[in-house]
C-alpha positions as CSV (number, residue, x, y, z in Angstrom):
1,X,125.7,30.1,55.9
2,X,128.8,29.6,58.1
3,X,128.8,27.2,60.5
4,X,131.4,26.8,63.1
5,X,129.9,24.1,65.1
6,X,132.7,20.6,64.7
7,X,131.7,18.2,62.0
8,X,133.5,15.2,64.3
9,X,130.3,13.6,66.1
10,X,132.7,12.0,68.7
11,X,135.3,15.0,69.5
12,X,134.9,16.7,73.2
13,X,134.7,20.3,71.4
14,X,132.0,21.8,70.4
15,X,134.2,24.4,67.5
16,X,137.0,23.1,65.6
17,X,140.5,23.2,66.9
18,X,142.8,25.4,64.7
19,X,145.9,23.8,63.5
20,X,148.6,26.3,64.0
21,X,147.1,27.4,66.9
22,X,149.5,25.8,69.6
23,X,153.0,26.8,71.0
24,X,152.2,30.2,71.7
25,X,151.6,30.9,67.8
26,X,147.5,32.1,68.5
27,X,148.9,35.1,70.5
28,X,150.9,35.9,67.3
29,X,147.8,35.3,65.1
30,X,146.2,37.7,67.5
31,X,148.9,40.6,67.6
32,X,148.7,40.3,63.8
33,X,145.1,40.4,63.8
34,X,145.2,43.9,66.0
35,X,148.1,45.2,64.0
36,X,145.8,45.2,60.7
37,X,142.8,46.7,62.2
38,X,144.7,49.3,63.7
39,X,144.7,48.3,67.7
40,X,147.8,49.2,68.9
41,X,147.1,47.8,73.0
42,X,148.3,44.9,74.3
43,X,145.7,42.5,74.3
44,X,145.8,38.7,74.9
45,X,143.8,35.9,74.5
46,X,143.6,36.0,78.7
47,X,142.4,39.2,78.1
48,X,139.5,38.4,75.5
49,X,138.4,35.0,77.8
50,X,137.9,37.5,80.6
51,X,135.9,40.6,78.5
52,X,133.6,37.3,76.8
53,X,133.0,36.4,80.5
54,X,132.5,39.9,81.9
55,X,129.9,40.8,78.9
56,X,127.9,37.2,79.7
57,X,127.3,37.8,83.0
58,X,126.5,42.0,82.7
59,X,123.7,40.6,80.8
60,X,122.6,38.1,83.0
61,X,124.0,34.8,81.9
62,X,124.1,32.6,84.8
63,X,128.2,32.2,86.3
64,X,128.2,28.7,86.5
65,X,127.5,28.4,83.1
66,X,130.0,31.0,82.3
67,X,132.7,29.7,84.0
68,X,132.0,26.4,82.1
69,X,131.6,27.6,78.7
70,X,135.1,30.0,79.2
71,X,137.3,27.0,80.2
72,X,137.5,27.9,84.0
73,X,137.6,24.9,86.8
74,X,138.3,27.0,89.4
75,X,135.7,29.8,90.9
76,X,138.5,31.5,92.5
77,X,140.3,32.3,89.3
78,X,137.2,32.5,87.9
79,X,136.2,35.7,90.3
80,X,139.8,36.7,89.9
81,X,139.7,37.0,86.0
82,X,136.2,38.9,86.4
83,X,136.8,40.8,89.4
84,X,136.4,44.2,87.8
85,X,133.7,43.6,85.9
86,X,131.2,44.8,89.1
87,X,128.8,42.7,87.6
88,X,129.4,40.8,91.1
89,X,127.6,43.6,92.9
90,X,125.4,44.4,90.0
91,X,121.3,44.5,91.4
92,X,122.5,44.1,95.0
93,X,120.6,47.3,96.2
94,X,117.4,46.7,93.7
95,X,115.5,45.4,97.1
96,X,116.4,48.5,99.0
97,X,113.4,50.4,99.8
98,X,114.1,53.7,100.5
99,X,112.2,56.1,98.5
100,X,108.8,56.9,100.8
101,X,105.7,55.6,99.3
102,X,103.3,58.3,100.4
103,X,103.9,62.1,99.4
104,X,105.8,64.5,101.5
105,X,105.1,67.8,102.1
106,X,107.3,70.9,102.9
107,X,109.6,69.0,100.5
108,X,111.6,71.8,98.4
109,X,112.4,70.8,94.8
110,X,115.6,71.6,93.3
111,X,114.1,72.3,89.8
112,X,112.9,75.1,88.3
């Protein structure tokens, strides 16, 4: 088994920091890693922080935590980055009760 987790008891980050991974060179690692698997899009790291984020909160991860665990210290840029993810609005109407409890009559269906 694999794990990830840092071996240093008394670093600040929970995964290991890559060397290599500074000056701009993990964008490269990542346009190299796309080229061989065939994605041809232009995708950045931005990009991926925001999509991890996104897919947390669609299935119900709380934001704060989010927001934490991504890096962000900012809820505005935060809400920016995830802005069209809908998951904002997701559930809103759930409480809306608007269907009629009791059975109407003279109601024609649109089935066969």
């Amino acid at each position: 088994m694999i794990y990830l987790r840092n071996s240093d008891p008394n670093s600040k980050y929970v995964l290991p920091r890559l060397t290599g991974w500074t000056g701009g060179s993990a964008g490269k690692i990542l346009r190299m890693f796309l080229e061989r698997i065939g994605i041809e899009k232009h995708v950045t790291l931005h990009t991926l922080r925001a999509c991890f984020a996104t897919h947390l909160l669609a299935t119900g991860a709380e934001p704060m935590k989010v927001m934490r665990m991504g890096g962000w210290s900012d809820l505005k840029t935060f809400q920016i980055d995830i802005r069209m993810a809908g998951v904002d609005v997701k559930g809103v109407s759930d409480a809306l009760d608007v269907l009629p409890t009791a059975s109407i009559k003279n109601v024609l269906s649109l089935h066969k």
